[in-house]
mmCIF file of the N, C-alpha and C atoms, coordinates in Angstrom:
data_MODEL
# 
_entry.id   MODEL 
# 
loop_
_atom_site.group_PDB 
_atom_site.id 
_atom_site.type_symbol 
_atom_site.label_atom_id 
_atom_site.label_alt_id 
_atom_site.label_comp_id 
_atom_site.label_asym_id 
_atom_site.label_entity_id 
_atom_site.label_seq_id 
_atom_site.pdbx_PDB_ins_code 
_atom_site.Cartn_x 
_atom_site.Cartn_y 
_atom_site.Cartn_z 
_atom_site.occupancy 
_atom_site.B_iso_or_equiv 
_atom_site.pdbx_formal_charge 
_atom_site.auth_seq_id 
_atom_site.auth_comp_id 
_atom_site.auth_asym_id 
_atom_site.auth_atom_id 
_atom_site.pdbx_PDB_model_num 
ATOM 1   N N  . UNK A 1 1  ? 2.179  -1.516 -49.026 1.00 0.00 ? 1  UNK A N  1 
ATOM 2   C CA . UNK A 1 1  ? 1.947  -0.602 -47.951 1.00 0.00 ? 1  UNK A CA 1 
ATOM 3   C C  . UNK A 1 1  ? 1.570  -1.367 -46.690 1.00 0.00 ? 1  UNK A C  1 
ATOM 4   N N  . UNK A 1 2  ? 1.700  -0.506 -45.505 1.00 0.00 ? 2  UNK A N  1 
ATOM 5   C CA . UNK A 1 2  ? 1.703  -1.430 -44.464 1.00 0.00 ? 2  UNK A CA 1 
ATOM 6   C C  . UNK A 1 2  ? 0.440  -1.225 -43.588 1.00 0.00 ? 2  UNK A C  1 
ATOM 7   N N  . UNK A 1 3  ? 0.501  -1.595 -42.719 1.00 0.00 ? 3  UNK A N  1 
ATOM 8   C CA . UNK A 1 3  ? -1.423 -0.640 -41.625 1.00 0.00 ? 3  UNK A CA 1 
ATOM 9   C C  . UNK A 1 3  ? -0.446 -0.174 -41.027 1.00 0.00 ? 3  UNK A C  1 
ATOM 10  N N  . UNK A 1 4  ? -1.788 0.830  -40.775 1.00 0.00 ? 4  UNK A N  1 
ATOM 11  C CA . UNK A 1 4  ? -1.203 2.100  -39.888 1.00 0.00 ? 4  UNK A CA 1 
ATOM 12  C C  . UNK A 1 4  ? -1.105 1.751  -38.549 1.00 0.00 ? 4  UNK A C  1 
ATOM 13  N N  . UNK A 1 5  ? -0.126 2.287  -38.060 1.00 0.00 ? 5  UNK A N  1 
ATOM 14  C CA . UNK A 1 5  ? -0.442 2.013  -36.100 1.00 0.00 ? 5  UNK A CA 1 
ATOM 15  C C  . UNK A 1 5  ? -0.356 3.258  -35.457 1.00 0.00 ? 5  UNK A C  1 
ATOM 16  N N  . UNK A 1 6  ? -1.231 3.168  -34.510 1.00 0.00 ? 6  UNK A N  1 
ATOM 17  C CA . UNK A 1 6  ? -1.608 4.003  -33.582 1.00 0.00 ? 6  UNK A CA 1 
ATOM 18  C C  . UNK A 1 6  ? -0.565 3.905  -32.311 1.00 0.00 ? 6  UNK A C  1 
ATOM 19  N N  . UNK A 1 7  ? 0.139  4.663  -32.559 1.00 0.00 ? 7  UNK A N  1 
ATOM 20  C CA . UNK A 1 7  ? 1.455  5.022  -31.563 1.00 0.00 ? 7  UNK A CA 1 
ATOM 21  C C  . UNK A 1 7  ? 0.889  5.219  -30.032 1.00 0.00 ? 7  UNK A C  1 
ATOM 22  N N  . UNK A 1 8  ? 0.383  6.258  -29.989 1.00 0.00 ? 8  UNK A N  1 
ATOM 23  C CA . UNK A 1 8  ? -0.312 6.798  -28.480 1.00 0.00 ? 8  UNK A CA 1 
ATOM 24  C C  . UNK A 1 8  ? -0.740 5.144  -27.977 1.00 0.00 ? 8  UNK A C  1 
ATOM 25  N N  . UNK A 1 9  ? -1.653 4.159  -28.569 1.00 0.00 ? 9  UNK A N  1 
ATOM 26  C CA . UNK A 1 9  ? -1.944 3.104  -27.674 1.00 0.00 ? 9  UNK A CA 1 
ATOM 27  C C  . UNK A 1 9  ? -1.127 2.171  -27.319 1.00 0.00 ? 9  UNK A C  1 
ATOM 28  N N  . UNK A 1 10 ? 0.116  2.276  -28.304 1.00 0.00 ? 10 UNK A N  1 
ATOM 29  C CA . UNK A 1 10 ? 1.533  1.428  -27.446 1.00 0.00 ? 10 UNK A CA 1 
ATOM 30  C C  . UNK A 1 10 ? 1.999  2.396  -26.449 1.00 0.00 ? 10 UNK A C  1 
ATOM 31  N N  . UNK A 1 11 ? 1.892  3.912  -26.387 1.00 0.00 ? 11 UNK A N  1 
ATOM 32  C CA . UNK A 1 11 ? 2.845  4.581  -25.104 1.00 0.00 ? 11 UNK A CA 1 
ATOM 33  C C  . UNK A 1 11 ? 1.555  4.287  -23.666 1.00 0.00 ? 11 UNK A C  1 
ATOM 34  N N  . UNK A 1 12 ? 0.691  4.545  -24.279 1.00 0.00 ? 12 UNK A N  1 
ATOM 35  C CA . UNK A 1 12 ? -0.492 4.364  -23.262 1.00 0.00 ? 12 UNK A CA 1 
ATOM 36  C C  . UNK A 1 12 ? -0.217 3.059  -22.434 1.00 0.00 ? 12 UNK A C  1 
ATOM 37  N N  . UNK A 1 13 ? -0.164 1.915  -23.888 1.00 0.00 ? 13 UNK A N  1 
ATOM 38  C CA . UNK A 1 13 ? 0.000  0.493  -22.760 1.00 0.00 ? 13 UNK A CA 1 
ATOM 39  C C  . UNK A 1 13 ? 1.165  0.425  -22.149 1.00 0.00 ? 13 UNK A C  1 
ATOM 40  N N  . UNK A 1 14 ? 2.339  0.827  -22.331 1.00 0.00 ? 14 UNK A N  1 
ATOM 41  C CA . UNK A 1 14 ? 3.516  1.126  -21.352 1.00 0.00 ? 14 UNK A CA 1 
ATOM 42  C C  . UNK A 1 14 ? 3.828  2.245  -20.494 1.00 0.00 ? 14 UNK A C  1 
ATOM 43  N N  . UNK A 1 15 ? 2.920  2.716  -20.611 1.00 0.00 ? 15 UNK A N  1 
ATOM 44  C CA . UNK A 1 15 ? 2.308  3.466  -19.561 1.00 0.00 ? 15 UNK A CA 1 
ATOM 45  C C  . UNK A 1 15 ? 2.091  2.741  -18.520 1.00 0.00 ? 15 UNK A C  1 
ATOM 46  N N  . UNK A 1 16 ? 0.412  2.397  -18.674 1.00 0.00 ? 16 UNK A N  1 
ATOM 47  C CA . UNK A 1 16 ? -0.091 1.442  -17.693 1.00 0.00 ? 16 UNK A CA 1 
ATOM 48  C C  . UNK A 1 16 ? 0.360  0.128  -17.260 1.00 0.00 ? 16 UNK A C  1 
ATOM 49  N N  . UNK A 1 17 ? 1.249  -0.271 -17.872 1.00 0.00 ? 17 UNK A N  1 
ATOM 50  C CA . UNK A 1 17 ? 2.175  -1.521 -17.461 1.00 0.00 ? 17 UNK A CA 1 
ATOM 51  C C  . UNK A 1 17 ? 3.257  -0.998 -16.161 1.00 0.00 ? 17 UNK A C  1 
ATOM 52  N N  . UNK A 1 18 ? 4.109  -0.019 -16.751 1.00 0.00 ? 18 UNK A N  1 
ATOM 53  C CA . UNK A 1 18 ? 4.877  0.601  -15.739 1.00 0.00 ? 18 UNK A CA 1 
ATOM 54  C C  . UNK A 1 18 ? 3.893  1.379  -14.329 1.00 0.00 ? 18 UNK A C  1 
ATOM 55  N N  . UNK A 1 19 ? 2.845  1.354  -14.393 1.00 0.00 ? 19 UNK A N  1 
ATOM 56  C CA . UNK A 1 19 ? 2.169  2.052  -13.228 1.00 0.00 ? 19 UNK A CA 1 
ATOM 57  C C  . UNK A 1 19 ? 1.705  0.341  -12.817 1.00 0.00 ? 19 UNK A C  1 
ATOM 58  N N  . UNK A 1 20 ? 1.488  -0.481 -13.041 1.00 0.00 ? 20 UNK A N  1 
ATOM 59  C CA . UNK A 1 20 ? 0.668  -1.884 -12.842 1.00 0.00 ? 20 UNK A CA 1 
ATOM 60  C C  . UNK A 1 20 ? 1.850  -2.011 -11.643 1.00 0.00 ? 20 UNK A C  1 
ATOM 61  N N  . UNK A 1 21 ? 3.592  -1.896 -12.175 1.00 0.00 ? 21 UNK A N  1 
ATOM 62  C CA . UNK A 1 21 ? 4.202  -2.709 -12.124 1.00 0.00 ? 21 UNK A CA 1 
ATOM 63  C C  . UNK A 1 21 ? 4.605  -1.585 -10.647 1.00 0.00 ? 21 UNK A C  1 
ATOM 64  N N  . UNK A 1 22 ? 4.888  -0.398 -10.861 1.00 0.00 ? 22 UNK A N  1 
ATOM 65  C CA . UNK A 1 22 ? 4.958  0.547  -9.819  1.00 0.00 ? 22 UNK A CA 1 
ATOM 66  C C  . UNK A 1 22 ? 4.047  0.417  -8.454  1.00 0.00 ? 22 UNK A C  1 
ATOM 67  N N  . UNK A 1 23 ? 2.541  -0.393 -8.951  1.00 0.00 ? 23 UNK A N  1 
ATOM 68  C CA . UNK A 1 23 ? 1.549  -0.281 -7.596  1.00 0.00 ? 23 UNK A CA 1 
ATOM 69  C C  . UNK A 1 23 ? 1.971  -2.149 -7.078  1.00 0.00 ? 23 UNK A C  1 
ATOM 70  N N  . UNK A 1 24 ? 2.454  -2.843 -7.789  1.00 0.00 ? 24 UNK A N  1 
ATOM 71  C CA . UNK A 1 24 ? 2.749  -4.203 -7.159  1.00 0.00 ? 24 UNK A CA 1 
ATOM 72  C C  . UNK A 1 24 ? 3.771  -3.818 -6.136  1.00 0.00 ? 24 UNK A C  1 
ATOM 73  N N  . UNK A 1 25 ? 4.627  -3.178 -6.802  1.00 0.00 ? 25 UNK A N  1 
ATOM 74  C CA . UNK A 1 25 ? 5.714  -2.752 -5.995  1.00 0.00 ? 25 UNK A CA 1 
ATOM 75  C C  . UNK A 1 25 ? 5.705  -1.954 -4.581  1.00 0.00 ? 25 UNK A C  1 
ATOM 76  N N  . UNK A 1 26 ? 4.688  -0.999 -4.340  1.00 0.00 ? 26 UNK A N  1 
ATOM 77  C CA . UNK A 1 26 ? 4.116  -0.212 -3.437  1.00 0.00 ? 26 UNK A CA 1 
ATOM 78  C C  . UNK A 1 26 ? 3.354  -1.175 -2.459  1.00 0.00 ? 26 UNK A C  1 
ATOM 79  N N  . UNK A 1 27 ? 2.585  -2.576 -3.042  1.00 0.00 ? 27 UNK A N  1 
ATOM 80  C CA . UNK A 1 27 ? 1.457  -3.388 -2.118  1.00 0.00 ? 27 UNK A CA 1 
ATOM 81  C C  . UNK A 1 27 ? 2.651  -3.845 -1.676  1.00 0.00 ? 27 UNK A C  1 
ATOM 82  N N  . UNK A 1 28 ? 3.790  -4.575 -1.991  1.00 0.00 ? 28 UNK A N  1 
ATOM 83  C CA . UNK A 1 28 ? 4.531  -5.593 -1.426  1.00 0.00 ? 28 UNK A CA 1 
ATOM 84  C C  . UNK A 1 28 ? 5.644  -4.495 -0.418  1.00 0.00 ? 28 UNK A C  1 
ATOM 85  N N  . UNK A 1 29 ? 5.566  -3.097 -0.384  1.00 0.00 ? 29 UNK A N  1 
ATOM 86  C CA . UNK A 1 29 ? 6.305  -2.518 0.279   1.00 0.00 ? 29 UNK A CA 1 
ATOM 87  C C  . UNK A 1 29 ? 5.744  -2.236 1.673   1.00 0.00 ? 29 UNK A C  1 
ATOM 88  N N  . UNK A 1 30 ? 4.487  -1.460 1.032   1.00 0.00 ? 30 UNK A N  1 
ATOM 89  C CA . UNK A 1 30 ? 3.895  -0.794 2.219   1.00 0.00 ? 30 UNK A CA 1 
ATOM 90  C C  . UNK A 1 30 ? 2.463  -1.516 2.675   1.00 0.00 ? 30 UNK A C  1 
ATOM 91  N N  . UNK A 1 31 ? 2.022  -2.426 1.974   1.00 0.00 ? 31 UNK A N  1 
ATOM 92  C CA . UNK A 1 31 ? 0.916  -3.270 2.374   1.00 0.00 ? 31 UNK A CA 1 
ATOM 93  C C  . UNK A 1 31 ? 0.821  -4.212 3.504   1.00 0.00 ? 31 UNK A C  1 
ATOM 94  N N  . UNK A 1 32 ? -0.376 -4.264 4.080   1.00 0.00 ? 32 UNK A N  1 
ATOM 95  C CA . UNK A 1 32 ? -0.766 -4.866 5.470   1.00 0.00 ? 32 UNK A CA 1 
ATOM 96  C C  . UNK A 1 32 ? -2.118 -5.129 5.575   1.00 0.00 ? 32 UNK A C  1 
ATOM 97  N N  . UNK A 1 33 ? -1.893 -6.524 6.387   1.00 0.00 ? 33 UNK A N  1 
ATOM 98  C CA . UNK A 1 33 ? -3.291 -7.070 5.927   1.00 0.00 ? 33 UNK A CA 1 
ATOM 99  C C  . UNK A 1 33 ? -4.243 -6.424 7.269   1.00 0.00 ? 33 UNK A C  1 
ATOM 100 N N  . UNK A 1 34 ? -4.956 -6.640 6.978   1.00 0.00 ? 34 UNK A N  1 
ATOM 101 C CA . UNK A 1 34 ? -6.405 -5.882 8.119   1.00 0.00 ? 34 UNK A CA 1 
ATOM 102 C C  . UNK A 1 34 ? -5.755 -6.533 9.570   1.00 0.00 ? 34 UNK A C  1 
ATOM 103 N N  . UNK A 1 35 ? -5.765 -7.947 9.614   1.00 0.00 ? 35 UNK A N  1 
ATOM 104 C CA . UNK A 1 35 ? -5.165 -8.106 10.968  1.00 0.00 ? 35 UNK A CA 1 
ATOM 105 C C  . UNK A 1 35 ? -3.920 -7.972 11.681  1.00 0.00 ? 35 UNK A C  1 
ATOM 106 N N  . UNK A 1 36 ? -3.297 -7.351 10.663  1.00 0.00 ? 36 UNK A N  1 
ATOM 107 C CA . UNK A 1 36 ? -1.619 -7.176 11.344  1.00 0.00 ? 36 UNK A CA 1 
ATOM 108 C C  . UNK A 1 36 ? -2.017 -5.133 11.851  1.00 0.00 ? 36 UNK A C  1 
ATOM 109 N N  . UNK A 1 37 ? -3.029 -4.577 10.735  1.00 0.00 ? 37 UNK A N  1 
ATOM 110 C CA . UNK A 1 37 ? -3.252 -3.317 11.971  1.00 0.00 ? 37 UNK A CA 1 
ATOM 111 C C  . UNK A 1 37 ? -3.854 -3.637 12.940  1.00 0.00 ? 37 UNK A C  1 
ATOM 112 N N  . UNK A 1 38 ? -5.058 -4.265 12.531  1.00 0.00 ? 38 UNK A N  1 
ATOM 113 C CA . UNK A 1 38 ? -5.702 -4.145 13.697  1.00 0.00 ? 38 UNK A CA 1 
ATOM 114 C C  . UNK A 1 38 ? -4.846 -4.701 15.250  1.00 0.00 ? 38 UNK A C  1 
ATOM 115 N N  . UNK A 1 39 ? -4.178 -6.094 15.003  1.00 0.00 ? 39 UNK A N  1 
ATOM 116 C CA . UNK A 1 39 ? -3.805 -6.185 16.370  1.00 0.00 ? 39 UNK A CA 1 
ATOM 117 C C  . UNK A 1 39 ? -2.573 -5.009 16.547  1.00 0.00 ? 39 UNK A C  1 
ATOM 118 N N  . UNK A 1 40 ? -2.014 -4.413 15.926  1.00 0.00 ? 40 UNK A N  1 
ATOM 119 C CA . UNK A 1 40 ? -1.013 -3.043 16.177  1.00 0.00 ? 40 UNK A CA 1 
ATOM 120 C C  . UNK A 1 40 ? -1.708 -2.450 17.070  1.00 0.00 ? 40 UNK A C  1 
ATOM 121 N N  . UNK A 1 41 ? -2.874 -2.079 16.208  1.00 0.00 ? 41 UNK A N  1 
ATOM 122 C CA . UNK A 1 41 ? -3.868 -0.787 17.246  1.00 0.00 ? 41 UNK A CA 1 
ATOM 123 C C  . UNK A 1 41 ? -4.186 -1.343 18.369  1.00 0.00 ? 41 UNK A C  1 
ATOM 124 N N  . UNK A 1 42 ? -4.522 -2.899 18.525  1.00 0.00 ? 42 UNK A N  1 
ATOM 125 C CA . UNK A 1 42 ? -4.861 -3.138 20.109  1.00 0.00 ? 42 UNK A CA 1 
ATOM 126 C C  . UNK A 1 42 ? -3.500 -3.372 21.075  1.00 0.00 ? 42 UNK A C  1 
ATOM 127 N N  . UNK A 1 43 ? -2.325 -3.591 20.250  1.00 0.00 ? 43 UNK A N  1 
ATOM 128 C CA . UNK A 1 43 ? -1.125 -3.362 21.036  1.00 0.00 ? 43 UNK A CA 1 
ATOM 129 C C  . UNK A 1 43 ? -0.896 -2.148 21.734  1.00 0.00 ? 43 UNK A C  1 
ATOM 130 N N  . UNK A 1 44 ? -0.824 -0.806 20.754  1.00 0.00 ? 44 UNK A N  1 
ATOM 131 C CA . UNK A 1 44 ? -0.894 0.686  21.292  1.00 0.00 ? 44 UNK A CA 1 
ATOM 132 C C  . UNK A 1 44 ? -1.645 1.048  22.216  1.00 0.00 ? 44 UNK A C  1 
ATOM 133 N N  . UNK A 1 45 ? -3.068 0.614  22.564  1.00 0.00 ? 45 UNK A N  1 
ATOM 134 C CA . UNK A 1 45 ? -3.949 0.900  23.069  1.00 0.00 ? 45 UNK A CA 1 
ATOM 135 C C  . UNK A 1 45 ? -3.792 0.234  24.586  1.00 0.00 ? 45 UNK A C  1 
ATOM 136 N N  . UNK A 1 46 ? -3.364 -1.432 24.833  1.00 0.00 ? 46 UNK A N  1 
ATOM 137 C CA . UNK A 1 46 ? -2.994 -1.899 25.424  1.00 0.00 ? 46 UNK A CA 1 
ATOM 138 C C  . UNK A 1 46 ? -2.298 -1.205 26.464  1.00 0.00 ? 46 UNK A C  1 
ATOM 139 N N  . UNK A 1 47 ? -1.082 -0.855 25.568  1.00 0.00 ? 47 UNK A N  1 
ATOM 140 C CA . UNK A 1 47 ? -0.028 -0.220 26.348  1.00 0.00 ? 47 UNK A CA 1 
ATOM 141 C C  . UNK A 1 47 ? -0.517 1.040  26.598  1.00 0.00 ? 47 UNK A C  1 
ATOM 142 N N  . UNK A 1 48 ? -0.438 1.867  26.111  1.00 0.00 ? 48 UNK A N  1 
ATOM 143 C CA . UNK A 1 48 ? -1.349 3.116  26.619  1.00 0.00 ? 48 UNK A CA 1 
ATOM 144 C C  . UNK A 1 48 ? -2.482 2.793  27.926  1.00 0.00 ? 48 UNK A C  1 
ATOM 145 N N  . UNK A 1 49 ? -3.130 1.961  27.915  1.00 0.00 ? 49 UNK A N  1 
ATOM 146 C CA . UNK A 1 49 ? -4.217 1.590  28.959  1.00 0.00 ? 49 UNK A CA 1 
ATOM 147 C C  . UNK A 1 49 ? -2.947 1.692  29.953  1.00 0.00 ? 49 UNK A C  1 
ATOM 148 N N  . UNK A 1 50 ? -2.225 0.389  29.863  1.00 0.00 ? 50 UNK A N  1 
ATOM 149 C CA . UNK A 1 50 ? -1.012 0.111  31.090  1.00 0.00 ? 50 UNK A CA 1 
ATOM 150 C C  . UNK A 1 50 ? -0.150 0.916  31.720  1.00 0.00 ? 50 UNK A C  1 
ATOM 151 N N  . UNK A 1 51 ? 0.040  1.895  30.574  1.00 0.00 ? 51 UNK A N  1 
ATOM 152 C CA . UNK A 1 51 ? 1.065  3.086  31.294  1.00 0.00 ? 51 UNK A CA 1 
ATOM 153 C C  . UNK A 1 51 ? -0.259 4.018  31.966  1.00 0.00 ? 51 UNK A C  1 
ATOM 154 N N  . UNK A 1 52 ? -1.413 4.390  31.168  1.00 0.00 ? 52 UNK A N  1 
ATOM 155 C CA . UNK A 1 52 ? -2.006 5.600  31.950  1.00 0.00 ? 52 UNK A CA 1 
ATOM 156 C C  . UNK A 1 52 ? -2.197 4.499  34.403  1.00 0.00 ? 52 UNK A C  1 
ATOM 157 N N  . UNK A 1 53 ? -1.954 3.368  34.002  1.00 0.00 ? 53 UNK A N  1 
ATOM 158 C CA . UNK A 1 53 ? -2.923 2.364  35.061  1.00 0.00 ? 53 UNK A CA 1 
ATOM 159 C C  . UNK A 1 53 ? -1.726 3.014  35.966  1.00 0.00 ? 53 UNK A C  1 
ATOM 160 N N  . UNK A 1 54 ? -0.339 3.146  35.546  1.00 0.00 ? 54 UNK A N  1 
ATOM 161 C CA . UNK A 1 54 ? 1.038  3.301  36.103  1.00 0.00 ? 54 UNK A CA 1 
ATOM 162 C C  . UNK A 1 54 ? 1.326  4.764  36.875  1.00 0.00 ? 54 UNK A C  1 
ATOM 163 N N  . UNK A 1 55 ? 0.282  5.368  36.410  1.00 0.00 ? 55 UNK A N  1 
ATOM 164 C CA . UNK A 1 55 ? 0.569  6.994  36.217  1.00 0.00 ? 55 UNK A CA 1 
ATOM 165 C C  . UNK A 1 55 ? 0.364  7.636  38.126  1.00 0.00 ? 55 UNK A C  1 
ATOM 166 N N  . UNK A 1 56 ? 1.531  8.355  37.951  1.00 0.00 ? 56 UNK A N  1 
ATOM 167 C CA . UNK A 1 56 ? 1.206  8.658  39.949  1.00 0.00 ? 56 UNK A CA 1 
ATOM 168 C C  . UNK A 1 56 ? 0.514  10.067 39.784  1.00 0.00 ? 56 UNK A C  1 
ATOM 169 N N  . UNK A 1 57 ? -0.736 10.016 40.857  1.00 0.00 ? 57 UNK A N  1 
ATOM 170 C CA . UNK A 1 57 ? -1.703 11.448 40.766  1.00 0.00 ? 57 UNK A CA 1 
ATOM 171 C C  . UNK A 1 57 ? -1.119 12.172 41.364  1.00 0.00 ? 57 UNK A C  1 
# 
């Protein structure tokens, strides 16, 4: 006779393998490091300052 195996903790771990492998996939898509927003936001802001400086009353 053989041991028993517990099925659910192999679907579980390929489960969580395929979600591991799903969120690597998501950081390397949509991920950004703190200083590539932040200087974005001081780009937008920049320009926004420059156009309102442009603006005829």
């Amino acid at each position: 006779m053989g041991d028993v195996i517990n099925l659910n903790r192999f679907r579980k771990a390929r489960a969580r393998a395929e979600e591991a492998k799903q969120a690597d996939e998501n950081r390397t898509r949509y991920g950004r490091r703190k200083e590539d927003k932040q200087r974005e936001r001081a780009e937008r802001e920049r320009a926004a300052k420059d156009l309102d400086g442009k603006e005829l009353d």
